[in-house]
N, C-alpha and C positions, 0 to 999 in steps of 0.2 A: 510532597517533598521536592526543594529546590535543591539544582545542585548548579552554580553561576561559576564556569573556567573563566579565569582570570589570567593576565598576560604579569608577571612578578618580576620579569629583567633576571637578573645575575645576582641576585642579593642574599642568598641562602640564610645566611646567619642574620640579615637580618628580617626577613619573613619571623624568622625562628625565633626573635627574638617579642615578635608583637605576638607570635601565640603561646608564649607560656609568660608573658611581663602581664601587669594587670587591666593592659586595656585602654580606652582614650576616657572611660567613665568607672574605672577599678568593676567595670560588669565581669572578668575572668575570673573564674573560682574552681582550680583544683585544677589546673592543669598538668594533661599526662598524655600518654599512647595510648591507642586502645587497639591499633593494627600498625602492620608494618611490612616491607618486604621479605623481614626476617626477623622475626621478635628477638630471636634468642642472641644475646649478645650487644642488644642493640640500645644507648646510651639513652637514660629518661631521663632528664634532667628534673621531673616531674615528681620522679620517686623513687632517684637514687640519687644522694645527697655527692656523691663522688660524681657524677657526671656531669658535662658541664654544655653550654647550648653550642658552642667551636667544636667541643666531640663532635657533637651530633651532626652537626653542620659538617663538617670535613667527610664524615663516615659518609655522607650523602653525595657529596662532589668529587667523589673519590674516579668515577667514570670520568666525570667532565675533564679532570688533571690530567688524567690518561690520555686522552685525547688530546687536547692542548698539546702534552708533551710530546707527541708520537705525528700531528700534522701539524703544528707550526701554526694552525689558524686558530684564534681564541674564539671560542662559542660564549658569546655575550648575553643571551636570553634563555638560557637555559632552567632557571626556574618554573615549574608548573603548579598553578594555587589553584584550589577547586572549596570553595566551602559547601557545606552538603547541611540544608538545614530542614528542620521537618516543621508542619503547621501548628499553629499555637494550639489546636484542638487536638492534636495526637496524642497519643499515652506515652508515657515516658519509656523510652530505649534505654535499655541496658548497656555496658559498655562492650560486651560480647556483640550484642547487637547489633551497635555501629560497626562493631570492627570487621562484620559481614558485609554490612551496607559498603563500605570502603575497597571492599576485595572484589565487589561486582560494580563498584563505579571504575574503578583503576583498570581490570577488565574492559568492560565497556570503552572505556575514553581509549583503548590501545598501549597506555602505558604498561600494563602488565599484562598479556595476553594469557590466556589459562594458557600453562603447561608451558612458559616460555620461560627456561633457566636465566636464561641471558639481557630477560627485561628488564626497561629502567628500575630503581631505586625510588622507596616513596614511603612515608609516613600517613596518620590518620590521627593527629590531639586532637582531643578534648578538652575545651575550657569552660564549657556552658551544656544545660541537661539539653536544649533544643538543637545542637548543631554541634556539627565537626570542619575540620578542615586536613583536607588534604594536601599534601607538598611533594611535590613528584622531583626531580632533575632529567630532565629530557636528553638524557645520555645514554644510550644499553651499554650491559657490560662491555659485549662487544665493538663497542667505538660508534655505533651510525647510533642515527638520529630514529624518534620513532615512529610512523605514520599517524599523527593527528589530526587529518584532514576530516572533517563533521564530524567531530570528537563529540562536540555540542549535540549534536540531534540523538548518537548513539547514547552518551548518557542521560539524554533525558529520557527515550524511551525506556531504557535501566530503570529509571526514578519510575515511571507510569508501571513497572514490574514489582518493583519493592513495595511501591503502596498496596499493590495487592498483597504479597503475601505476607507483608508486618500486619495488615487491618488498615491503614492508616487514611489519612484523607485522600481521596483520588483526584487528580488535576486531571485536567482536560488535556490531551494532544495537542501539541502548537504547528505552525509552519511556517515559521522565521518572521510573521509579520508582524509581529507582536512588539510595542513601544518596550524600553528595558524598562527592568523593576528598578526601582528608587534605591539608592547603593546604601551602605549602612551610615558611609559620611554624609551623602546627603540628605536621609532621615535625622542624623545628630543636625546639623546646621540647621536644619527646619527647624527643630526643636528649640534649639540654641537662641534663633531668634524670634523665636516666637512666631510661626509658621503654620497653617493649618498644614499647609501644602509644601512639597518637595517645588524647588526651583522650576525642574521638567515639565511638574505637572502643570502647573500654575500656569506657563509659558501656554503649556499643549490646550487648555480651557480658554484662554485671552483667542490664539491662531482660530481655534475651533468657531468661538464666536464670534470671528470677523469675519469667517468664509460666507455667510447668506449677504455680507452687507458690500462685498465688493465682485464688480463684473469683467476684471482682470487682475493680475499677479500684479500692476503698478496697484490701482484702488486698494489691496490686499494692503501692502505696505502703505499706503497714505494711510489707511484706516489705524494700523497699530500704532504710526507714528502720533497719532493722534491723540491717542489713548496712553495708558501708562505701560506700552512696552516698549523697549529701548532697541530699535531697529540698525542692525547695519548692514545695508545693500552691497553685494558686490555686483561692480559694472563693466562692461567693455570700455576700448576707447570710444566704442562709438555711443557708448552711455544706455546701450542695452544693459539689463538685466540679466546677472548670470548668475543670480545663488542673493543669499539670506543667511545671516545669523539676529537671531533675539537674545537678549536680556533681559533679567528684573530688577528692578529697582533695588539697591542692597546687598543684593549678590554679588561678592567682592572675592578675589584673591586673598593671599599670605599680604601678598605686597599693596592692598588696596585699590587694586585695578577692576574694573568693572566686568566680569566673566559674560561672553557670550556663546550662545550654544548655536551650532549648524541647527538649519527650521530637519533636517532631514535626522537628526538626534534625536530632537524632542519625540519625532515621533515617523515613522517610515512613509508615511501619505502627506506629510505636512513640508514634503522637497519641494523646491522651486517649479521644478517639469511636473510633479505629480498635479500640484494645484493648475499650474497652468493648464492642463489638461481636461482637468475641470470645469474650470473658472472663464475659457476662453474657448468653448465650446458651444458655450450656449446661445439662446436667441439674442439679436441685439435690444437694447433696451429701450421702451414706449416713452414716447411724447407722456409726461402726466396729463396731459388732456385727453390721450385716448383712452391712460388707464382710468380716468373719472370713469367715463362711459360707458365702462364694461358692464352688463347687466345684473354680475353679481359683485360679492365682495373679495378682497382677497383669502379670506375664511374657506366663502364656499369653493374660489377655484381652484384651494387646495385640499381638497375633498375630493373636489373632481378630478385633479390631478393622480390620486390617490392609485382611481381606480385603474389608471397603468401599470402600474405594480402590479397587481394581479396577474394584468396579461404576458405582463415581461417576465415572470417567474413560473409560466404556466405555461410557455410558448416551447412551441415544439421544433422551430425552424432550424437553419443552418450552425446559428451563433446564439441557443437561448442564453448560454450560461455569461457573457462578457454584458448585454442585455440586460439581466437579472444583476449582475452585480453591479452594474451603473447606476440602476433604481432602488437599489441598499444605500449604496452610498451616499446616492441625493436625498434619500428617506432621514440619513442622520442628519445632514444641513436642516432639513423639514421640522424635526422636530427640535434643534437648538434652535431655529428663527421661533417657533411656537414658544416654547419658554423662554424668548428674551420679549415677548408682546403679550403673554396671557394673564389674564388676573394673578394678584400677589398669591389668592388662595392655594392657586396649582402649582404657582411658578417653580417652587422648589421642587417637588417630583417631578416634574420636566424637566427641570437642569442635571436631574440625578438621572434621568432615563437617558439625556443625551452625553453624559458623561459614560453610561455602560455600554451604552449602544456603539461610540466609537470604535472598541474592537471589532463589533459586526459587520464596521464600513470598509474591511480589508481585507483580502484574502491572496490566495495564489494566481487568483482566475483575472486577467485584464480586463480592467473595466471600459466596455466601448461608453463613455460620456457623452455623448451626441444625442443618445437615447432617452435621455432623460431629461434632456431640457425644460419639459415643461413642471416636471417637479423640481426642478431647481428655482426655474422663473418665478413658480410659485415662494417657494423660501422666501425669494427677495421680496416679490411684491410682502409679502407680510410682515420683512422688520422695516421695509420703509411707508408702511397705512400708519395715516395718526389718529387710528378711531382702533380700538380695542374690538373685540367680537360681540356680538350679542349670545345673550346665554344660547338660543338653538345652535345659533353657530358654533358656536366654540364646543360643544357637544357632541355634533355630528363631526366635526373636525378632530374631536378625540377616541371617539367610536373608531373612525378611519385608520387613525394611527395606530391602536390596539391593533385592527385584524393585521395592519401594513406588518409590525411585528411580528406577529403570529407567521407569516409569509414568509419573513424575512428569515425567522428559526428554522421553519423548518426547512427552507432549500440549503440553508446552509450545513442543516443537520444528512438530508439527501445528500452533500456533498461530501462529507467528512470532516468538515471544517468545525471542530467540535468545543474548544473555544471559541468561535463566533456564535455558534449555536447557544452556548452558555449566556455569550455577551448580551445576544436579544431577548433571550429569557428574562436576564437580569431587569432588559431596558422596560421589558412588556408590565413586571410587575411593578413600576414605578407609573408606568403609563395607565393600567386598568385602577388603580390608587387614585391620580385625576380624574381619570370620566367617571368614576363615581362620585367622587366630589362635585366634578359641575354638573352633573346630570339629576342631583338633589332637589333641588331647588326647582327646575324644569318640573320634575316628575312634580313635586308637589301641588304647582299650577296646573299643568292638567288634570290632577286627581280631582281640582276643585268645581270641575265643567265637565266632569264625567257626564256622559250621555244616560238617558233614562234606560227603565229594563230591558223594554219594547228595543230600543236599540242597539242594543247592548246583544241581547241576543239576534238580531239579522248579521249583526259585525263579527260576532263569534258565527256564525254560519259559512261569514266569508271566508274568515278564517280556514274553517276545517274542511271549506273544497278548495282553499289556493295551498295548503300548507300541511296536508292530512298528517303526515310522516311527525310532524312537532305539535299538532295546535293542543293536542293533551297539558303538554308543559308549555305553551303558551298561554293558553285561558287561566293554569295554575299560577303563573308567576304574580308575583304581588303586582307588575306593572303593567299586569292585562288595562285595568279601568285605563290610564295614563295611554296605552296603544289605542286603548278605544277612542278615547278624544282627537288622538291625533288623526287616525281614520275618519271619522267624522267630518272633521274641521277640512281634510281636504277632498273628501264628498261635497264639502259646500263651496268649493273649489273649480267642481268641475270634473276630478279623478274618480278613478274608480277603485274603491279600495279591496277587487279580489286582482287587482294589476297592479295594482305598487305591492299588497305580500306577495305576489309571486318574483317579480323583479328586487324586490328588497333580499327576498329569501336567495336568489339567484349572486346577487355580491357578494353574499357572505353565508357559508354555511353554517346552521343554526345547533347542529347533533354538536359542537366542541361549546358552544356559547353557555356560560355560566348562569344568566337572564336573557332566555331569546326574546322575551319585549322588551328588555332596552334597548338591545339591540337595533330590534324592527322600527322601536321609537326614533329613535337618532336618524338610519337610514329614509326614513319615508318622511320625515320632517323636513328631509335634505331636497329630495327630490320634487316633493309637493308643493317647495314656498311657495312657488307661482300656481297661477290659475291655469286651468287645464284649456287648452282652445276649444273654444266653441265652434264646433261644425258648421251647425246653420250661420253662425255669422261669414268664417270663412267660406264657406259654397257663396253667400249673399257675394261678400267681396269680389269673388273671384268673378259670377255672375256682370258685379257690374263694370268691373275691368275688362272683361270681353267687348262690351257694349259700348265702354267707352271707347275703344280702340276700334270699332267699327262705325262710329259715328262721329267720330274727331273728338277732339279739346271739348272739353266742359268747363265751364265756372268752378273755380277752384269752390266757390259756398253750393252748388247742386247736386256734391256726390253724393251718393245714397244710403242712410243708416245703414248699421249694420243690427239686423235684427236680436233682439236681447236674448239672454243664456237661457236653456228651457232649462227649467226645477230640476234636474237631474235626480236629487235628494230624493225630493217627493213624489219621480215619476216611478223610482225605484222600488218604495214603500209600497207605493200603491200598487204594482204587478206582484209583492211579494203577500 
């Protein structure tokens, strides 16, 4: 149940008039009262043909003239509008039963205190089975005005009470950082012109997806300007930037003027200082020649990045919780940069995870940004590679960001933060929707290079001494053969596969995981690309680096091999 206070002005009679007239789509059907501050006596124009909507209106403003007439000062804003609507899944309320629901919102908000004779004056129509609207005058009997200060949070907690005891849908706790809901004009105008989206939202997706692509508040705006949002900067005289509003294309006034929204409407993290905060925190940005160089790809060093998360949500120091929210909120850049670069197949359940996950990237707790730089840097590096991922990559990079979720829910759920909690939930099951999608195809190939029996069973042994507590539902899972190939493949590598399940097991715990072998597949495919060093070469190395340095310069063609890898595999087989 929503119930959205509204700011109405002075206009009593005509509030009055759009809730019992037919509406901007003739949607109002049967309007009447269902509660009131005094039923009895009290003018329906609903379903009493003698009454008329100026009665009604006047009997309402009857405090407000008192006043007026008695201090000389006109109270201008006296109107209080509250619409109180329930979810399209709730069962249909009675009219007794709003007129309940109405007696403990008006309560709640301070306009009628239980048991206060002298509280403002307020109605409760009915024009629709889903929803009511309240109309208060912000007058008491008495003359003063009435304490409405977090009127807002007192009736919502009201709302989070009624859903319990109607049966009805239960909303999550909020704490003010939540974007507004889409107004009901701006639902109609979407509509009208053919819109998937509300104005807001549409704005809050474009913002959203330029944050991985720019490394300050100016690139942020060069980038929209770029694009089809309609940007206008506000600056100092010295041509600093002091604030933002955006536009879409179409979104027009009465009068044909181009409507611009503050970036701090669209959506409370999307202000000018919040980004900046962000955005100008992080490292400065690589020569592309260093980034050529880097030994992995942008894929895997957001994998690797990953694994900060964990620590920053697990950390016990002076400042975990500012820490932990800094690598939520880089987590959501992380995975819109993933869905604006991953194959067509996932892309859409990635753009729907980074759309739900945005409410997870905010909360009450400041986020220290400095923390997370390198999950951010990661972001970038990935919508500026112009090479896609390879299927392991993109796998284990999806794997990541499932547990990264997973993490994300629950500190926020340890926190209270119970709409964010909900948001990551939402974003997680969009997210394990992907990795099972690209992880298809993966597992097939290695199902097809399954290892023979003979090794099959030395790798379930590994198994069941690095992992005793799971390797039951490990050996059981359909993707045991596809884990065995990957152990194998990085036996032949060099690794030792009872030290990647113990350390794979150790990133992520296995007792919540739906498939502990995809799991184990994705992480240890991550960690084993490369070849394991070889001891005897490095001791060789090292050996003749000594020698060199104790007997001068050598010929750059005289240094000394490095002795070749011993069978690792085969020396293993053969002690077993």
């Amino acid at each position: 149940m929503i119930a959205a206070i509204k700011r109405a002005g002075s206009n009593t009679r005509g509030l009055l008039a759009y809730l019992y007239g037919p509406g901007r789509q003739d949607e109002h059907l049967d309007p009447h009262l269902v509660a009131a501050f005094a039923m009895l006596g009290m003018p329906d124009p609903g379903r009493d043909e003698s009454a008329t909507l100026t009665q009604l209106g006047r009997h309402l403003d009857e405090p407000v003239h008192l006043r007026n007439s008695e201090f000389g000062q006109k109270v201008t804003d006296h109107v209080w509008h509250c619409p109180v609507r329930a979810a399209p899944e709730d069962r249909h309320l009675s009219d007794a039963e709003w007129g309940e629901i109405a007696q403990r919102i008006v309560e709640a908000a301070g306009i009628a205190p239980p048991g206060d004779d002298l509280a403002c004056r307020w109605i409760a129509a009915r024009h629709a089975d889903d929803h009511i609207h309240i109309l208060a005058t912000t007058v008491r009997e008495d003359g003063r005005r009435p304490k409405l200060h977090d009127s807002g949070i007192r009736v919502g907690d009201a709302c989070r009470q009624i859903e319990k005891d109607y049966g009805l849908r239960q909303l999550k706790k909020g704490d003010r950082t939540a974007t507004r809901r889409p107004t009901q004009g701006e639902m109609h105008k979407a509509e009208r012109l053919g819109w998937e989206q509300t104005s807001r939202q549409w704005l809050e997706d474009r913002i959203r997806a330029a944050i991985p692509h720019a490394a300050d508040a100016e690139e942020l705006i060069a980038y929209l300007e770029a694009g089809d949002v309609l940007v206008k900067p506000r600056r100092g005289p010295s041509g600093d930037l002091l604030g933002y509003a955006v536009g879409r294309p179409g979104d027009l006034n009465k009068n044909g003027e181009q409507i611009f929204k503050a970036a701090g409407k669209v959506a409370p993290d999307l202000s000018l200082p919040k980004l900046k905060a962000r955005l100008e925190t992080t490292a400065p940005e690589e020569h592309p020649t260093a980034r050529r160089n880097k030994p992995t790809t942008p894929w895997q060093q957001a994998t690797e990045a990953l694994d900060a998360l964990h620590t920053a949500i697990t950390d016990t120091s002076d400042s975990p919780d500012a820490s932990a929210q800094a690598h939520i909120t880089a987590l959501g850049e992380l995975i819109e940069a993933t869905a604006q670069q991953a194959p067509a197949t996932v892309r859409a359940e990635l753009r729907a995870s980074a759309r739900e996950f945005a409410r997870a990237q905010r909360s009450r707790v400041r986020a220290e940004d400095r923390a997370a730089q390198a999950l951010r840097s990661a972001a970038r590096d990935i919508v500026h590679t112009a090479t896609g991922p390879d299927g392991s990559a993109l796998v284990a990079l999806l794997a990541a960001l499932v547990w990264a979720a997973i993490l994300a829910g629950r500190w926020h759920e340890a926190k209270g933060h119970a709409q964010q909690a909900e948001a990551a939930h939402q974003a997680l099951q969009h997210l394990q929707i992907a990795a099972d999608h690209a992880i298809t195809p993966v597992l097939a190939d290695l199902e097809t290079r399954r290892p023979k029996e003979d090794a099959l069973g030395v790798l379930a042994r590994d198994v069941r001494a690095a992992v005793p507590d799971h390797a039951d539902r490990i050996l059981a899972d359909t993707g045991w053969p596809a884990l065995a190939t990957v152990l194998a493949d990085a036996e032949a590598r060099g690794h030792q596969p009872h030290q990647l399940l113990k350390e794979a097991a150790a990133q992520r715990e296995l007792g919540t995981a739906r498939q502990p072998a995809r799991v184990l597949i994705t992480r240890i495919q991550h960690t084993s690309r490369n070849p394991a060093p070889n001891r005897r070469a490095e001791a060789a190395r090292l050996r003749s680096t000594a020698s060199a340095n104790a007997s001068g310069p050598q010929h750059r063609g005289s240094q000394p091999t490095a002795a070749p890898a011993a069978p690792v595999q085969q020396e293993r087989r053969s002690r077993r």
